[in-house]
C-alpha positions in Angstrom: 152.2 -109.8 -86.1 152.2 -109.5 -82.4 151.1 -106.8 -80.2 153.0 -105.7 -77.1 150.2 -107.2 -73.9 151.4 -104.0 -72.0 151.3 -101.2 -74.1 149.4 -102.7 -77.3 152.3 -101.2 -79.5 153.5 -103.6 -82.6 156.5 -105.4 -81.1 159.7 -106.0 -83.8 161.5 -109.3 -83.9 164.9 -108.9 -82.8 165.8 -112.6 -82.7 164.0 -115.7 -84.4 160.9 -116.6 -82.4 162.1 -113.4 -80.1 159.7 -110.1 -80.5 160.4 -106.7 -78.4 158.3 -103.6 -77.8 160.2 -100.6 -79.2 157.1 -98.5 -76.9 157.9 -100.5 -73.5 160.7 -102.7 -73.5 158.9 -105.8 -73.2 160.1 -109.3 -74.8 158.2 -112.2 -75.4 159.4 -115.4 -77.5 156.9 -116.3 -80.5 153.7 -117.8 -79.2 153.0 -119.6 -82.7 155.9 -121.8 -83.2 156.8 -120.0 -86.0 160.1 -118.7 -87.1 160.9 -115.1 -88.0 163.8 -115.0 -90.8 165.7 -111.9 -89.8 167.5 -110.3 -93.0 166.1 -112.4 -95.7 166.6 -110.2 -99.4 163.9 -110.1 -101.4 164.6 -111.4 -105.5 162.4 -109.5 -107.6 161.3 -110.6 -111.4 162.3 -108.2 -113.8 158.8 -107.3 -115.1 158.5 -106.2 -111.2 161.0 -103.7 -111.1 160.3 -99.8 -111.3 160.8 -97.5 -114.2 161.7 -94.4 -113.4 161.1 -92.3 -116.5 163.6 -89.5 -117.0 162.0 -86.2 -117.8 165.5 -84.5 -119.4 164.5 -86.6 -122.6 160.9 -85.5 -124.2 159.2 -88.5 -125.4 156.8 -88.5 -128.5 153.2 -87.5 -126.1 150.3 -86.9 -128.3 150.0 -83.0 -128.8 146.7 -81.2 -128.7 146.0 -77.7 -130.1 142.5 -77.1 -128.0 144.3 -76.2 -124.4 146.1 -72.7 -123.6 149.0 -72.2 -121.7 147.8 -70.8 -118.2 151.3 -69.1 -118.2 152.1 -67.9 -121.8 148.9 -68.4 -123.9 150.2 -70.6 -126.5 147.9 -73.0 -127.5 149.7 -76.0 -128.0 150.6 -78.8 -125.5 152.0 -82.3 -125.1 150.0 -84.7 -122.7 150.3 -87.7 -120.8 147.6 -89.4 -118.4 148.5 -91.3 -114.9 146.3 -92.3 -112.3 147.6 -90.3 -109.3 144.7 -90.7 -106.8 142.5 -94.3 -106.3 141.4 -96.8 -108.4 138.0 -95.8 -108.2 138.7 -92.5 -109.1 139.5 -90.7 -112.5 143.1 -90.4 -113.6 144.9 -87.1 -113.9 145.8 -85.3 -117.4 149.0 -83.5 -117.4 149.8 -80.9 -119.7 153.6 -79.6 -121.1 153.3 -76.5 -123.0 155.8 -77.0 -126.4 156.4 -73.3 -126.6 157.7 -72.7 -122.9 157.5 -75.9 -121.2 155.3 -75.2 -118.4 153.5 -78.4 -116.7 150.1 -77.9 -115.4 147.4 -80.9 -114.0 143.6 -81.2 -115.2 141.6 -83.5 -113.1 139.1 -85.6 -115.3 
């Protein structure tokens, strides 16, 4: 990374071993020697890709009888757990309803 000596703004390669200030304007040529590859396409493994999990299809979710709908009191629910905040803290239980499909969150 290279940081513009005017402005102090992150400057983008435009050219190998050629940086600009998007901020200021200014251009500089790379002070390390090194070469910026422009374009390259990153190859990823297939056990890196993203699954995207389609919610029109229900999925077999454990169901628990010991939770009530907040919206119409039925006592039954699917759930599923994900960690939506940081590591360090506890994940998040979702709730679907199997009488009228509403989805609520529980923090643990």
């Amino acid at each position: 990374m290279m940081f513009c000596p005017n402005c102090g703004s992150l400057m983008q390669p435009v050219a190998p071993s050629r940086f600009k200030c998007s901020s200021c304007g200014y251009e500089s040529s790379s002070s390390g020697g090194g070469r910026v590859v422009l374009g390259q396409r990153i190859k990823h493994k297939e056990r890196e890709k993203i699954i995207v999990i389609d919610d029109t299809k229900r999925t077999s979710n454990p169901i628990v009888k010991d939770v009530r709908c907040p919206s119409c009191g039925w006592n039954e629910a699917e759930y599923w757990i994900m960690q939506t905040r940081r590591a360090d803290e506890p994940p998040t239980r979702f709730y679907r309803c199997t009488k009228c499909g509403k989805v609520w969150r529980e923090y643990e």
